[in-house]
The first five atom37 places (N, CA, C, CB, O) and aatype in JSON, in Angstrom:
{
  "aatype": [20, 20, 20, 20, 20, 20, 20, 20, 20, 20, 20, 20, 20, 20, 20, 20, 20, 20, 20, 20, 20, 20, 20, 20, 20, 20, 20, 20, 20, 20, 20, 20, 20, 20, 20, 20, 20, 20, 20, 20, 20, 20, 20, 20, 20, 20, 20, 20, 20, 20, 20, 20, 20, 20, 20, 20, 20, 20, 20, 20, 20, 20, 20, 20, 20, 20, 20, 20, 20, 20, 20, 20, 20, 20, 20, 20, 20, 20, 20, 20, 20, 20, 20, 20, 20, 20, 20, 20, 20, 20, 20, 20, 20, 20, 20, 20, 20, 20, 20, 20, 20, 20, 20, 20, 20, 20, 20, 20, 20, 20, 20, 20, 20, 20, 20, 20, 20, 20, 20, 20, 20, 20, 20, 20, 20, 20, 20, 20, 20, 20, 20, 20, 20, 20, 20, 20, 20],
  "atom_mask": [
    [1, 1, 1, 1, 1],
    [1, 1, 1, 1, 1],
    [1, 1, 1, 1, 1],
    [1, 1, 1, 1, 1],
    [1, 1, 1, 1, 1],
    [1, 1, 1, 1, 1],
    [1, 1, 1, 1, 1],
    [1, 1, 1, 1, 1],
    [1, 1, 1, 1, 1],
    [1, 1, 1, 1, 1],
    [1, 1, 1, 1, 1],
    [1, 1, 1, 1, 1],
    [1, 1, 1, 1, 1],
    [1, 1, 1, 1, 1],
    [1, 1, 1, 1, 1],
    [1, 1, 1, 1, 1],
    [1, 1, 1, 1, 1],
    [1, 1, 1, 1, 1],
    [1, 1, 1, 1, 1],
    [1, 1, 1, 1, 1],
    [1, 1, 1, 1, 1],
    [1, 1, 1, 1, 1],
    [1, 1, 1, 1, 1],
    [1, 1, 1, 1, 1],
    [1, 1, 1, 1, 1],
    [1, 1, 1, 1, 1],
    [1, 1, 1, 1, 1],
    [1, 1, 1, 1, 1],
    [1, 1, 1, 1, 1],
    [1, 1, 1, 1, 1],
    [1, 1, 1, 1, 1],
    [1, 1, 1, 1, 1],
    [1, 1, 1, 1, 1],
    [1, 1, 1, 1, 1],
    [1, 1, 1, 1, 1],
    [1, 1, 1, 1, 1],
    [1, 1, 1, 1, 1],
    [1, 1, 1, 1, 1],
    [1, 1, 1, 1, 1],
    [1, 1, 1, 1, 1],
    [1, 1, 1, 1, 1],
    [1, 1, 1, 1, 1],
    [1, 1, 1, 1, 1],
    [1, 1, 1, 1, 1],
    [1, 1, 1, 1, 1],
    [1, 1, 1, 1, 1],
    [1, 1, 1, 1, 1],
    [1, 1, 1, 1, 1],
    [1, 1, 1, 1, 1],
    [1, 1, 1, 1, 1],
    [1, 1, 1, 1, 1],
    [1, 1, 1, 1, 1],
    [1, 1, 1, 1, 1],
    [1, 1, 1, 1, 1],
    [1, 1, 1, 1, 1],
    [1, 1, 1, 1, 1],
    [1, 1, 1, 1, 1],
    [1, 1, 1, 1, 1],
    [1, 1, 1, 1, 1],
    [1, 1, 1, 1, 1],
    [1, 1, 1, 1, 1],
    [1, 1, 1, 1, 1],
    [1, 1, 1, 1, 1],
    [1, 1, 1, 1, 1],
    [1, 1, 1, 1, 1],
    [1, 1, 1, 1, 1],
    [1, 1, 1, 1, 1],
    [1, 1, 1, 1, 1],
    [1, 1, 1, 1, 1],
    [1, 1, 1, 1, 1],
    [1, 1, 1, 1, 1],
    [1, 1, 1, 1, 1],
    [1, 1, 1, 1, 1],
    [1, 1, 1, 1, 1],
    [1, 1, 1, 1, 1],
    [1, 1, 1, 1, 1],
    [1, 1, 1, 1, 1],
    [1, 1, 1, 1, 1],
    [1, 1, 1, 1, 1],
    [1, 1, 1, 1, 1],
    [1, 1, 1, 1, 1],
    [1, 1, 1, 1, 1],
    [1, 1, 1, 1, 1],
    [1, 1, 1, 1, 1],
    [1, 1, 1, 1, 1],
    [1, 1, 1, 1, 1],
    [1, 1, 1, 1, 1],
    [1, 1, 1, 1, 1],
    [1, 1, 1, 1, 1],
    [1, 1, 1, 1, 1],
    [1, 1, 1, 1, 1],
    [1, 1, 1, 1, 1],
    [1, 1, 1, 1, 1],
    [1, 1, 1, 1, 1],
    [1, 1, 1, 1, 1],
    [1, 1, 1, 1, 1],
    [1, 1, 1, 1, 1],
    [1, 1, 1, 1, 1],
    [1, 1, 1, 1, 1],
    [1, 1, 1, 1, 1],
    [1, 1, 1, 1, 1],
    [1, 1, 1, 1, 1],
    [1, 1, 1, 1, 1],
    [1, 1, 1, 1, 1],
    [1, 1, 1, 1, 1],
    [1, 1, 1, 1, 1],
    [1, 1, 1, 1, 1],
    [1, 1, 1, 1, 1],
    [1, 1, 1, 1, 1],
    [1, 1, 1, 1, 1],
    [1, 1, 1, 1, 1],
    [1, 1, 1, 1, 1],
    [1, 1, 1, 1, 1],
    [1, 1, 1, 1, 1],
    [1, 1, 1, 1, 1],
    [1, 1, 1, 1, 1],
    [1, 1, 1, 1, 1],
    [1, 1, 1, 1, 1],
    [1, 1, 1, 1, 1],
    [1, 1, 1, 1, 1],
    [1, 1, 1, 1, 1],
    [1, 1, 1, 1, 1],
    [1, 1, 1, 1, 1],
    [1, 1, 1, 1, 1],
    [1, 1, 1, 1, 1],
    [1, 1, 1, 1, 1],
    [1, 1, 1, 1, 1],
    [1, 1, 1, 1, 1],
    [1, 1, 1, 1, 1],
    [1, 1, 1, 1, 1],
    [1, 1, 1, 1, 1],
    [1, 1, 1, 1, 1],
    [1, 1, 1, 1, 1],
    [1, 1, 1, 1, 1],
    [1, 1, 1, 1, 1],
    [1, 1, 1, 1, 1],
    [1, 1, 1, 1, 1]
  ],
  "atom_positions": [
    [[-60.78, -22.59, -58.82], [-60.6, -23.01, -57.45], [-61.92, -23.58, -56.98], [-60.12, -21.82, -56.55], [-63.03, -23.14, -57.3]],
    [[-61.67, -24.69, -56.13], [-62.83, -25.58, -55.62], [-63.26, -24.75, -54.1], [-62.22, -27.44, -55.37], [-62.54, -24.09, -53.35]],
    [[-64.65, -25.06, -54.02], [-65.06, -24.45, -53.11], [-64.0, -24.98, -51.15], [-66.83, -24.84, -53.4], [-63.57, -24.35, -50.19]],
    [[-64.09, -26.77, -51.67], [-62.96, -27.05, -50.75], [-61.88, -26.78, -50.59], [-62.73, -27.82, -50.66], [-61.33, -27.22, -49.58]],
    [[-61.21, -26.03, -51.45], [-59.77, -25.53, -51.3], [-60.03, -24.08, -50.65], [-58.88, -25.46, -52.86], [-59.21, -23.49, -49.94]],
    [[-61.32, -23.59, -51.03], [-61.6, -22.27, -51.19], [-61.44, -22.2, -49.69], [-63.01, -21.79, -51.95], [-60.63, -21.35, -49.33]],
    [[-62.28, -23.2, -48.33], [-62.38, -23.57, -47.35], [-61.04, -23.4, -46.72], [-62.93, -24.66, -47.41], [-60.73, -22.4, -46.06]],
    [[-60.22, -24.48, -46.95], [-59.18, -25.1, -46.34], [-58.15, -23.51, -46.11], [-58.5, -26.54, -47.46], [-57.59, -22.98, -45.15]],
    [[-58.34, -23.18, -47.62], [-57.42, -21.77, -47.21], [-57.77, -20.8, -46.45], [-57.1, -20.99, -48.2], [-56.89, -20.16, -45.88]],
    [[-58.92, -20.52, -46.28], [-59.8, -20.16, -44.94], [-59.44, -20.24, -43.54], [-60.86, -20.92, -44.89], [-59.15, -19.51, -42.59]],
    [[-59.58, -21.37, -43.83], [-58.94, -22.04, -42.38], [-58.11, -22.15, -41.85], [-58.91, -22.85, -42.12], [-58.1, -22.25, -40.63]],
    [[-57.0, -22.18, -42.67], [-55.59, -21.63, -42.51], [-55.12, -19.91, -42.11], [-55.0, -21.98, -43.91], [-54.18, -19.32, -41.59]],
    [[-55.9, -19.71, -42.47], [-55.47, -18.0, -41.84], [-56.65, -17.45, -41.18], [-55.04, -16.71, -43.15], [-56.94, -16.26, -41.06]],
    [[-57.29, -18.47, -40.77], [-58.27, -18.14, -39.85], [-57.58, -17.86, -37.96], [-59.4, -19.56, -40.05], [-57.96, -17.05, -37.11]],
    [[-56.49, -18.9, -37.89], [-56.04, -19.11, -36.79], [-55.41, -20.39, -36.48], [-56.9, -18.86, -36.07], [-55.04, -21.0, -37.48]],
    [[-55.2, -20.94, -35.42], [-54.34, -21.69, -35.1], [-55.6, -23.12, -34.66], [-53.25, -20.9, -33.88], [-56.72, -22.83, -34.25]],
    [[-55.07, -24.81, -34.87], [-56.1, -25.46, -35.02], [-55.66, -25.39, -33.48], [-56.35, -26.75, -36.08], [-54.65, -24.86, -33.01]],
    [[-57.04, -26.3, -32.61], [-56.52, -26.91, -31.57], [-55.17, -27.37, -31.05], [-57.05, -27.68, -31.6], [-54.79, -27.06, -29.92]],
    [[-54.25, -28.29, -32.06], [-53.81, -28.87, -32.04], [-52.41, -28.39, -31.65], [-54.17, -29.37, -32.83], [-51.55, -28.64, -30.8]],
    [[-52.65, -27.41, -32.87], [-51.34, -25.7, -32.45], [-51.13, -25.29, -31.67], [-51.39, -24.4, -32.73], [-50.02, -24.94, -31.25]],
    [[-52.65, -25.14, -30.97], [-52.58, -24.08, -29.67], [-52.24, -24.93, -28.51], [-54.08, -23.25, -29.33], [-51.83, -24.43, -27.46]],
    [[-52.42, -26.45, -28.7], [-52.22, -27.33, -27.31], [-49.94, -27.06, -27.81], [-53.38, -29.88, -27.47], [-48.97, -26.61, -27.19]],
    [[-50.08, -27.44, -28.7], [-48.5, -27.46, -29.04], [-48.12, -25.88, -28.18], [-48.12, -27.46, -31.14], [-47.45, -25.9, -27.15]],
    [[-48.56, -24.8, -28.68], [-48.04, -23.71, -27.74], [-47.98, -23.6, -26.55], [-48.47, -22.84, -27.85], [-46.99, -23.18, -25.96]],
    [[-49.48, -24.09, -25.81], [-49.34, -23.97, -24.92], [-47.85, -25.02, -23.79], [-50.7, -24.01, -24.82], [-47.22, -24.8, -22.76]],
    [[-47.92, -26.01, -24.72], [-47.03, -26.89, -23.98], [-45.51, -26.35, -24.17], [-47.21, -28.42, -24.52], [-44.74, -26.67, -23.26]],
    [[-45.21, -25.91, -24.78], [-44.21, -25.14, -25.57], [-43.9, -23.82, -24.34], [-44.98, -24.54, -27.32], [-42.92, -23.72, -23.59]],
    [[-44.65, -23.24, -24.41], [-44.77, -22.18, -23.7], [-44.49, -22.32, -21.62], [-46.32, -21.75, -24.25], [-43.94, -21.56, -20.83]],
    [[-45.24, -23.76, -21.43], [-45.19, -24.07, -20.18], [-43.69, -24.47, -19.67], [-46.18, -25.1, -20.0], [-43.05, -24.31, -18.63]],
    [[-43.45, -25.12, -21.04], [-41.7, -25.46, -21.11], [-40.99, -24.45, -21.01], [-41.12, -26.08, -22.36], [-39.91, -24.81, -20.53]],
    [[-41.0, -23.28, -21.24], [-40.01, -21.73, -21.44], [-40.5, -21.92, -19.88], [-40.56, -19.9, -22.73], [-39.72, -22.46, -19.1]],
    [[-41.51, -21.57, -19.53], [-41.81, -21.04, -17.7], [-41.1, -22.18, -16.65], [-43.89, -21.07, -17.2], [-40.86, -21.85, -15.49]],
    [[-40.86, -23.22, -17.03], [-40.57, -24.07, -15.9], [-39.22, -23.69, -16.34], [-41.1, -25.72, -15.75], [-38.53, -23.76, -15.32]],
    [[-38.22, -23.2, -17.72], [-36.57, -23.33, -17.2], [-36.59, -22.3, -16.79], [-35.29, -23.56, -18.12], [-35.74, -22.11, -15.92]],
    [[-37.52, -21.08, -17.15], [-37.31, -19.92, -16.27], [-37.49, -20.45, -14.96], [-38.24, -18.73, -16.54], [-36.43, -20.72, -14.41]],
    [[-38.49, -20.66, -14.32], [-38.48, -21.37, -13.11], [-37.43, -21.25, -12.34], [-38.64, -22.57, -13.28], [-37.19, -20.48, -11.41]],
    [[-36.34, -22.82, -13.24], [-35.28, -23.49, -12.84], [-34.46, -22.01, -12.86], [-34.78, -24.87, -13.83], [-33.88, -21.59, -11.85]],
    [[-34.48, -21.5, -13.77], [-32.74, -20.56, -13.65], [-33.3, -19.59, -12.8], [-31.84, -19.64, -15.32], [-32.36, -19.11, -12.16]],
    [[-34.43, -19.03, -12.46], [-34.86, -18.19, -10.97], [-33.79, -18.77, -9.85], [-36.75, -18.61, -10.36], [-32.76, -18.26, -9.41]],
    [[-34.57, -20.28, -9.49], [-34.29, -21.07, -8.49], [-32.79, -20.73, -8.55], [-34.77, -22.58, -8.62], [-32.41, -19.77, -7.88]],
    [[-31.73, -21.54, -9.4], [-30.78, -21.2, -9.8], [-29.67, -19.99, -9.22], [-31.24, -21.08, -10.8], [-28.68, -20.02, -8.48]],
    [[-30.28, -19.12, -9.83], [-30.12, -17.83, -9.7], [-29.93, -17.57, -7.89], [-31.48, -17.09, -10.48], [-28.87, -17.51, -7.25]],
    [[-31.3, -17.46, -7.41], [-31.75, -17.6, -6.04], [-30.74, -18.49, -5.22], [-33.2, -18.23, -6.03], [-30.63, -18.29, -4.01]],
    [[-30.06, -19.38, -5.78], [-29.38, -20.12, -4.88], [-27.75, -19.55, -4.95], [-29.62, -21.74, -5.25], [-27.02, -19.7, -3.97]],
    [[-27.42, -19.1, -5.8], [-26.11, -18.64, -5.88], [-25.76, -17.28, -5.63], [-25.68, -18.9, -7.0], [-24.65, -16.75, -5.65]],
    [[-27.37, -16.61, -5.29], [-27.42, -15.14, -4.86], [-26.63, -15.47, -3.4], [-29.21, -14.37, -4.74], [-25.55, -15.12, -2.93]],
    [[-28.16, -16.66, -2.76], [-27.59, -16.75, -1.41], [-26.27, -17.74, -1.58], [-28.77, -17.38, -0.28], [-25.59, -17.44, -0.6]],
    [[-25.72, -18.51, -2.14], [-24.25, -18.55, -1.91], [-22.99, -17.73, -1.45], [-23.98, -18.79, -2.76], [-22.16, -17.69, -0.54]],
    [[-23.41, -16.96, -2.85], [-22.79, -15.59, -2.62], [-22.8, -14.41, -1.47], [-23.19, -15.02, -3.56], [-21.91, -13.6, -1.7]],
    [[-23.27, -14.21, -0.75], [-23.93, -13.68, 0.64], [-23.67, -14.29, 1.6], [-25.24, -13.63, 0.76], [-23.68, -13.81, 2.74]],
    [[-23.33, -15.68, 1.27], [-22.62, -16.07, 2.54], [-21.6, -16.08, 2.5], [-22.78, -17.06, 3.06], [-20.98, -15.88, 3.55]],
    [[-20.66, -16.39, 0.87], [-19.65, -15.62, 0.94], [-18.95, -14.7, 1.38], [-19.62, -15.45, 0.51], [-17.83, -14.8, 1.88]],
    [[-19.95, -13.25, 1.13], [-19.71, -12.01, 1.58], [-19.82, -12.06, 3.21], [-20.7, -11.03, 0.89], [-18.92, -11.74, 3.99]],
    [[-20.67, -12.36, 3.42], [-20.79, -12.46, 5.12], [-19.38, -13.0, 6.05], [-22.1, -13.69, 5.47], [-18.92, -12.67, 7.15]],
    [[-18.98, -13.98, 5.01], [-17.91, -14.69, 5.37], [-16.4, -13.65, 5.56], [-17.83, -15.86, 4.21], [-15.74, -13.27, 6.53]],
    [[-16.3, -13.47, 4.05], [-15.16, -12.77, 4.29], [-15.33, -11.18, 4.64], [-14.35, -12.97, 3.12], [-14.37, -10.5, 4.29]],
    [[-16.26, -10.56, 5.2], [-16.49, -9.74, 5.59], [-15.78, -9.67, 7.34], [-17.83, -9.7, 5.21], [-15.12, -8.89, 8.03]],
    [[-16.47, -11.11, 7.46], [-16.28, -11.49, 9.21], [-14.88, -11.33, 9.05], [-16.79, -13.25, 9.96], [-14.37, -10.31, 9.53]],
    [[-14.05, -12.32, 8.35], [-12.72, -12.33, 7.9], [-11.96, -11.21, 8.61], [-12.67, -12.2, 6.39], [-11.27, -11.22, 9.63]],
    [[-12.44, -9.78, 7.35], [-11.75, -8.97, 7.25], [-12.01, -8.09, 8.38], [-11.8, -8.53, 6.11], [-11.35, -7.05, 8.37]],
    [[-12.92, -8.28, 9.51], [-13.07, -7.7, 10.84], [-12.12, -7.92, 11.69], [-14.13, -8.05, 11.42], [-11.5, -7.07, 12.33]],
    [[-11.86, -10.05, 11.77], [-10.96, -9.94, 12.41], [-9.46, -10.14, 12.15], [-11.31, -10.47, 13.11], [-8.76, -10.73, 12.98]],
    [[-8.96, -9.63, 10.95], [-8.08, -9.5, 10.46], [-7.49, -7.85, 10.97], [-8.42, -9.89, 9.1], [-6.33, -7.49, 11.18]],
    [[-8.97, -6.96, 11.07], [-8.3, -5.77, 11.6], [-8.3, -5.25, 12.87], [-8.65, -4.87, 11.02], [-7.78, -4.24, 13.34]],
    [[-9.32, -6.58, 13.6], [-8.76, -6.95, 15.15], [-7.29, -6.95, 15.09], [-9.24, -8.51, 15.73], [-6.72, -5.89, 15.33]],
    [[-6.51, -8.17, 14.77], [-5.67, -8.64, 14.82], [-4.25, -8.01, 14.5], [-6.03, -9.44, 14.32], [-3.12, -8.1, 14.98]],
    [[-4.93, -7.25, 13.33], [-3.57, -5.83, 13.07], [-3.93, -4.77, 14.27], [-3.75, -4.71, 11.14], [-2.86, -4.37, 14.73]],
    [[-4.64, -4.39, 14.7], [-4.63, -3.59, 15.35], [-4.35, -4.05, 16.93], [-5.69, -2.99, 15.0], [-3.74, -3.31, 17.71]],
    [[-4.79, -5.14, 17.25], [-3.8, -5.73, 18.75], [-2.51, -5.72, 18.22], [-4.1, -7.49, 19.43], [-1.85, -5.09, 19.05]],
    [[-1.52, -6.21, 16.95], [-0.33, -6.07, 17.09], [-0.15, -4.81, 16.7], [0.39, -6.96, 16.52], [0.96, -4.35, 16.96]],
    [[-0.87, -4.13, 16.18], [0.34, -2.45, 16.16], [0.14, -2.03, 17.4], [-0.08, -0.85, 14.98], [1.04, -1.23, 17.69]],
    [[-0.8, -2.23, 18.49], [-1.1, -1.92, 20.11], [0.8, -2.57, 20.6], [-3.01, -3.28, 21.0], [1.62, -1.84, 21.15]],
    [[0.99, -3.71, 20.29], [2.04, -4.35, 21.16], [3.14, -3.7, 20.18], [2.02, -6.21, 21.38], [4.08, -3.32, 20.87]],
    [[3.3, -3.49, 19.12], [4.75, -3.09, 18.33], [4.79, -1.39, 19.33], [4.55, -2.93, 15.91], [5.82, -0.87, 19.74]],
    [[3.68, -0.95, 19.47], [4.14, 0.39, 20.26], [4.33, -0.23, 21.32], [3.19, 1.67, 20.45], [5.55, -0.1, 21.22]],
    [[4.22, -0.76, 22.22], [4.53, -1.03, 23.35], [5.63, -1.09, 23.66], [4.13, -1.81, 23.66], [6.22, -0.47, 24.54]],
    [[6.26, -2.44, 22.4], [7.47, -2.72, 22.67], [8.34, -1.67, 22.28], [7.8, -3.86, 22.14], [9.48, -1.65, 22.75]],
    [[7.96, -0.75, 21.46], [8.83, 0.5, 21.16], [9.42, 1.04, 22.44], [7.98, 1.67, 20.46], [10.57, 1.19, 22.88]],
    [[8.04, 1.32, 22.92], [8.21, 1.85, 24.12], [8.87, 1.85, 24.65], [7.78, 1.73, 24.72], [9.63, 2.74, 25.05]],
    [[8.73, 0.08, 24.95], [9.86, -0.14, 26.21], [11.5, -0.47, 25.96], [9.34, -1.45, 27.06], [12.23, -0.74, 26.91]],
    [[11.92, -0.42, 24.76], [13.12, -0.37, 23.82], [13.49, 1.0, 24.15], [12.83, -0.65, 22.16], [14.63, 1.12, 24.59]],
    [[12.77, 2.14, 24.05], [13.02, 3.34, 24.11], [13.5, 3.58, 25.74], [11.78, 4.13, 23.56], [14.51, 4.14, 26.15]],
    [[12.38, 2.94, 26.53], [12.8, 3.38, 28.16], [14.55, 2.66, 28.32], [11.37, 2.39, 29.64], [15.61, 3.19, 28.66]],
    [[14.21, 1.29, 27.88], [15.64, 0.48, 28.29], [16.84, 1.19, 27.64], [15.68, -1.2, 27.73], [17.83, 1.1, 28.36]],
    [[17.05, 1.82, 26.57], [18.02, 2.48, 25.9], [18.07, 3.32, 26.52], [17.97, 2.77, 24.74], [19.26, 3.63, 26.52]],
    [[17.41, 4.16, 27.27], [17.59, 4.83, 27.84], [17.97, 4.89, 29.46], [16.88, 5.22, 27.44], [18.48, 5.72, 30.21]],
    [[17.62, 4.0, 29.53], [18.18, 3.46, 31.02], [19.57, 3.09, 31.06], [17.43, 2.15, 31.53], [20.33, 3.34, 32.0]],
    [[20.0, 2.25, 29.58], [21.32, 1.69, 29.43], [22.04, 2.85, 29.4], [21.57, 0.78, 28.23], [23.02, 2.85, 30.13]],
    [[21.77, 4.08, 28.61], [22.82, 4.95, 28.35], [22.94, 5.68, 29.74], [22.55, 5.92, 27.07], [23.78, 6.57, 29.87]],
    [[22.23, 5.36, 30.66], [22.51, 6.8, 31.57], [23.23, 5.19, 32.4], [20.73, 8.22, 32.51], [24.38, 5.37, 32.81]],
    [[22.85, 4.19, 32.57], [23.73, 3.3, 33.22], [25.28, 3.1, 33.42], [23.43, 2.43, 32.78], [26.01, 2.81, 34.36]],
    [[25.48, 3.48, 31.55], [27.04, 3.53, 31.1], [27.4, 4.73, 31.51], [27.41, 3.38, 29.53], [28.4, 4.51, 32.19]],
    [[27.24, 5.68, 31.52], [27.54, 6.98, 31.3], [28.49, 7.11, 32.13], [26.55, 7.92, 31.42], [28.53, 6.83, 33.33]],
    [[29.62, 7.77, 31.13], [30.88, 8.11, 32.04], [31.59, 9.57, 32.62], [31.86, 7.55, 31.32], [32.15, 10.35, 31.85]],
    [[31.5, 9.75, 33.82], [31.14, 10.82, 34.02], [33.04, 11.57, 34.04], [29.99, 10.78, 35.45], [33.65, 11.19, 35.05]],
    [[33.91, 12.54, 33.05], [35.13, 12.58, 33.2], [35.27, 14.31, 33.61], [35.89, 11.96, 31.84], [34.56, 15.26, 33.3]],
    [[36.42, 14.22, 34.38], [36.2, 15.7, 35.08], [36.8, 16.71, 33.72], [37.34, 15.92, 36.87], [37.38, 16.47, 32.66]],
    [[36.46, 17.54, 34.21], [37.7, 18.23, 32.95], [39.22, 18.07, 32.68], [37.8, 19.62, 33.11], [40.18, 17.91, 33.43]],
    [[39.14, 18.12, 31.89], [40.93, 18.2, 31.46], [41.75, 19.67, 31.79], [41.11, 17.99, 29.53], [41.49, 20.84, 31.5]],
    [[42.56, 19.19, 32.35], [43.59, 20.57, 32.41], [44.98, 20.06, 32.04], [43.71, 21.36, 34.07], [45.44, 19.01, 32.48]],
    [[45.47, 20.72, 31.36], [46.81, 20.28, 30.75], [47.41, 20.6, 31.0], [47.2, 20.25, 29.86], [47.42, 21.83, 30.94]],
    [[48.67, 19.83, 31.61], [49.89, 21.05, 32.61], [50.75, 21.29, 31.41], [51.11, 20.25, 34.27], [50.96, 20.37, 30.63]],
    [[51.21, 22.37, 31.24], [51.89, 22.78, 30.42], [53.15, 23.05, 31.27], [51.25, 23.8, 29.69], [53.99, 22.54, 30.52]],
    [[53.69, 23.41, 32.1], [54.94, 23.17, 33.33], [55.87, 22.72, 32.27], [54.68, 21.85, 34.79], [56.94, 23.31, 32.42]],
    [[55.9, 21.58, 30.84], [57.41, 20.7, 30.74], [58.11, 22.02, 29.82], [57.34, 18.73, 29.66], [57.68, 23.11, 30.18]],
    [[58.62, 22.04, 29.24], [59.07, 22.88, 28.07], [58.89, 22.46, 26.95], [60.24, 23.17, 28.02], [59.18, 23.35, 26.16]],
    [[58.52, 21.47, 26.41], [58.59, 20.58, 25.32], [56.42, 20.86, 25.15], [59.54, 18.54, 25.9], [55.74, 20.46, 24.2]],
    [[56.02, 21.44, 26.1], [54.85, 21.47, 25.86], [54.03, 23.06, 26.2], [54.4, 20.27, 26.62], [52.89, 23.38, 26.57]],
    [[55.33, 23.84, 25.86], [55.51, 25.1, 25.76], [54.32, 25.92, 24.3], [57.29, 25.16, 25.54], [54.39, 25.49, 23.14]],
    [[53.84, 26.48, 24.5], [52.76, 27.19, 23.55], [53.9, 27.83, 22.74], [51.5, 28.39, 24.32], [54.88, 28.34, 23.29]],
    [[53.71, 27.76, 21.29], [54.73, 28.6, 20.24], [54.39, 29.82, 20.12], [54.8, 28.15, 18.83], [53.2, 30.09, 20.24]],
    [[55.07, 30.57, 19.93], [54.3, 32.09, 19.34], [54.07, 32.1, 17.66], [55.48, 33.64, 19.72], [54.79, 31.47, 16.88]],
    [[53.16, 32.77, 17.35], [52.76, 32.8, 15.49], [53.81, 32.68, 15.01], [52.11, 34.14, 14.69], [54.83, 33.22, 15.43]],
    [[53.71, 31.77, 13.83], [54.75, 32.11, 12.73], [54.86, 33.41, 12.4], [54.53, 31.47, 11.52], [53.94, 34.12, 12.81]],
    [[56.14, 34.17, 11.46], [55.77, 35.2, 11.55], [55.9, 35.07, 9.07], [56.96, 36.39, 12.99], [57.06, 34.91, 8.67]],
    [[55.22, 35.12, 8.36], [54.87, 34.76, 6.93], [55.31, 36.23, 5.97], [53.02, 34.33, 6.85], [55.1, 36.34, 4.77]],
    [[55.94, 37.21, 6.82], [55.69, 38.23, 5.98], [56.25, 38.42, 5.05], [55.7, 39.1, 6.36], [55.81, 38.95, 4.02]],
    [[57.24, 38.06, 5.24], [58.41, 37.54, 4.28], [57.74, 36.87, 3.01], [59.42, 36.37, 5.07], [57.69, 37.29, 1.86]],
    [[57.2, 35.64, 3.59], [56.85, 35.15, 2.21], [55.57, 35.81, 1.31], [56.55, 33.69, 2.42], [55.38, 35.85, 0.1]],
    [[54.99, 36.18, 2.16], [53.63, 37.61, 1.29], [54.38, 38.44, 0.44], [52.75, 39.03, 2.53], [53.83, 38.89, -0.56]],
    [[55.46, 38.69, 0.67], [56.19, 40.0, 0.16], [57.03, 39.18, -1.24], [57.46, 40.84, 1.61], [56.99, 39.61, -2.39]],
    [[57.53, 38.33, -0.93], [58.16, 37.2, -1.96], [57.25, 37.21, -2.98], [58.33, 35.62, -1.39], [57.44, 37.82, -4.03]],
    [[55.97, 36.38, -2.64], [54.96, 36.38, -3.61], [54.41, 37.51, -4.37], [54.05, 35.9, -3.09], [54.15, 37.33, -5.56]],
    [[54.17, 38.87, -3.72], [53.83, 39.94, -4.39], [54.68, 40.4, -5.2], [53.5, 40.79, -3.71], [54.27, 41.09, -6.13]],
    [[56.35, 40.1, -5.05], [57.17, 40.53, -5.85], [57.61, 39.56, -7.08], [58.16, 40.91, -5.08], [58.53, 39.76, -7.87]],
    [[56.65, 38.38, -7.05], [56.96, 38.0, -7.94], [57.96, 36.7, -8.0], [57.26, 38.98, -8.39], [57.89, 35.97, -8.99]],
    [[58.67, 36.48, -7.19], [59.91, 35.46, -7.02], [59.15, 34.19, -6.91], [60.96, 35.73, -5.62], [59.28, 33.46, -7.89]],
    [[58.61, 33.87, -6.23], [57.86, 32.35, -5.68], [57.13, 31.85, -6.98], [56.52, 32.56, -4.24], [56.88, 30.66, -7.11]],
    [[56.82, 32.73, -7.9], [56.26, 32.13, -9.24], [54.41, 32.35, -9.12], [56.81, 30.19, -9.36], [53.86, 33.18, -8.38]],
    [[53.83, 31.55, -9.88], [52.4, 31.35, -9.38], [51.69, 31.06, -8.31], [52.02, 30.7, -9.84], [51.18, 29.94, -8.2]],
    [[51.56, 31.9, -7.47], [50.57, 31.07, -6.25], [49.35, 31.74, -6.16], [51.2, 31.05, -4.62], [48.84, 32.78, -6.6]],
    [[49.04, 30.78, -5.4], [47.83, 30.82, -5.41], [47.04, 31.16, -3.77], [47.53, 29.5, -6.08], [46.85, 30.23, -2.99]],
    [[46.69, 32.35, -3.48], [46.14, 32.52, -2.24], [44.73, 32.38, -1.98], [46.46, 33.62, -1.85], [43.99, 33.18, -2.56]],
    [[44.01, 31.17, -0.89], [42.78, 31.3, -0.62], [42.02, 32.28, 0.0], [42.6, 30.52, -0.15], [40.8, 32.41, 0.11]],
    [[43.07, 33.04, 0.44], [42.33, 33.67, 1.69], [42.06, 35.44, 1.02], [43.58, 33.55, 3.43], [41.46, 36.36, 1.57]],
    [[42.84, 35.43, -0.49], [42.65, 36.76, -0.73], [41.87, 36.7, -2.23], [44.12, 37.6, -0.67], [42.03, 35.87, -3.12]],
    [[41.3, 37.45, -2.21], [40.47, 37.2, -4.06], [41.51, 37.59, -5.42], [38.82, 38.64, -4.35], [41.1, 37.47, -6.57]]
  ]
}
């Protein structure tokens, strides 16, 4: 090996020439300015977004204005559905005296009980066949 090679390889892992380091640095200035840009970027769609939110925030305030004035008037009108129905029914209201039923004709004469004993006795003895009584177990 020549003393100039001996050099050159030297120099090579000595470090970076000028030339390198201007290349990095420019290299390097290039990474910071897109960071830069996508900060900026960033920064601008934060505040987009925020006004977004601001937006439909407002929105949803007066959205629950707005439900809440109409459930104010749906009671109202309940209300007053409730008074008028109630006004109507006592309006109609028919007032009928009692009933008394003349019974005076003959044809509208009260019967006296059947009298069944007969047929209880039928059935216990057997003649009438199968029956069937609800009223006894």
């Amino acid at each position: 090996m020549s003393i100039t090679q001996d050099l050159r390889t030297r120099r090579k892992h000595r470090g970076k020439t000028p030339w390198q380091l201007v290349q990095t640095i420019g290299r390097l200035e290039r990474e910071a300015d897109a960071a830069t840009c996508q900060m900026v970027a960033m920064a601008t769609e934060i505040d987009t977004l925020t006004a977004g939110y601001a937006r439909l925030e407002a929105d949803f305030d007066q959205a629950a204005i707005d439900y809440s004035t109409a459930l104010d008037d749906l009671r109202q009108a309940r209300d007053e559905n409730d008074r008028l129905r109630a006004e109507l029914a006592t309006a109609t209201a028919v007032t009928v005296p009692p009933m008394v039923r003349d019974t005076s004709a003959i044809e509208d004469q009260a019967t006296a009980p059947i009298d069944v004993r007969a047929l209880w006795e039928a059935r216990d003895a057997g003649l009438l066949g199968p029956v069937l009584d609800p009223g006894r177990p």
